[in-house]
N, C-alpha and C positions, 0 to 999 in steps of 0.2 A: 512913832505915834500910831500909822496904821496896825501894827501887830498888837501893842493894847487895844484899839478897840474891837478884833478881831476874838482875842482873851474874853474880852468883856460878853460883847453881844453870846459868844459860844458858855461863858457863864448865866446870863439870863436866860439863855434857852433850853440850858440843860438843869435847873434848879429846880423849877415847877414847870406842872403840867398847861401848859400856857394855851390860849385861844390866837390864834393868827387867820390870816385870808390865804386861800391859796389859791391862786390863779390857772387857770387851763385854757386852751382853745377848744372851742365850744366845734358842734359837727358841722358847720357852715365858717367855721374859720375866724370868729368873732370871740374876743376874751370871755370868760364866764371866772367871777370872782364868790368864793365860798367861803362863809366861815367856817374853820375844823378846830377841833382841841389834838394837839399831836400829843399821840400815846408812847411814845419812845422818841427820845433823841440823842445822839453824840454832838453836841457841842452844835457848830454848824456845817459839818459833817455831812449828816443823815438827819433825818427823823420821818417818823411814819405816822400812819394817820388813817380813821377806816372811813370808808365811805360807800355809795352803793353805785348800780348799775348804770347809772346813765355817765356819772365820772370817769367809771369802767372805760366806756365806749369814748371818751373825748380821748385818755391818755393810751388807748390800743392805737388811735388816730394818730397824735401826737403828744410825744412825749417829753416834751418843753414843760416847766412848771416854775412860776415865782410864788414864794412867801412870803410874808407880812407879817410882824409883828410891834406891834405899839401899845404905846403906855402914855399917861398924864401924869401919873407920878410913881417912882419916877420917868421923868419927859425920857422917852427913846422913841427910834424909830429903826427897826432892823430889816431890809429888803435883801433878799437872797432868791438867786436864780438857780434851776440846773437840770437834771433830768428825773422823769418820777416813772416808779415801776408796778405793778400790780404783784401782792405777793398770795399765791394761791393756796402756799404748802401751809396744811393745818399745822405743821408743830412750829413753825415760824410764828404764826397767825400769834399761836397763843404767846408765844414770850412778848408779843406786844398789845396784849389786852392788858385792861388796866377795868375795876370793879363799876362804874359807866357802861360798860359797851355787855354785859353780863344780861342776857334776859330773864325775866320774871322767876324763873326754876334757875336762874344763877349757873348756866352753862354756857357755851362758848357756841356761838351757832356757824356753824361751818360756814353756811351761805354767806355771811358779812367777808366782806373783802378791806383790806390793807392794802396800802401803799407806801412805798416806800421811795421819801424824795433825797436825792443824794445830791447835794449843793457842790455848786463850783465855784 
């Protein structure tokens, strides 16, 4: 049974571009919970997610990270823990932008940063 719903949840997460929370330790050691839309995912795996500078500085601190994802219908609730990375390298960046994260002139702006959370 566990390995279905392992199948499962790694099919919902890999189908659309889905909105979850993703948790951090804030710089005083206190959870800090965000809503992100993840722009790439392998099942439950990996997936990435971009976000800015003050996130930057929690996960340089620590690099613990839980996600969340949930639904009313269909009713789920998918929680995964593991470690999350900041990824710097522009050609990486761009295989995981997605037409959202594009500014005004529709180009890929170096300065936005990824992350890249790898579950356990």
């Amino acid at each position: 049974m566990e390995q279905k719903i392992i199948e499962r949840a790694a099919e919902i997460i890999s189908a659309t571009r889905l909105n979850c929370v993703l948790a951090l330790i804030d710089l005083d050691g206190y959870p800090s919970a965000t809503t992100k839309t993840v722009s790439k995912a392998d099942g439950i795996k990996w997936m990435t997610f971009c976000t800015g500078n003050n996130k930057i500085k929690m996960i340089n601190q620590c690099d613990h990270a839980s996600v969340c994802f949930t639904s009313s219908d269909p009713l789920y609730n998918i929680t995964l823990v593991g470690k999350i990375e900041v990824i710097t390298d522009l050609e990486i960046k761009k295989e995981m932008w997605y037409i959202r994260l594009l500014c005004p002139t529709n180009k890929i702006v170096a300065s936005w940063i990824n992350c890249h959370c790898i579950c356990q």
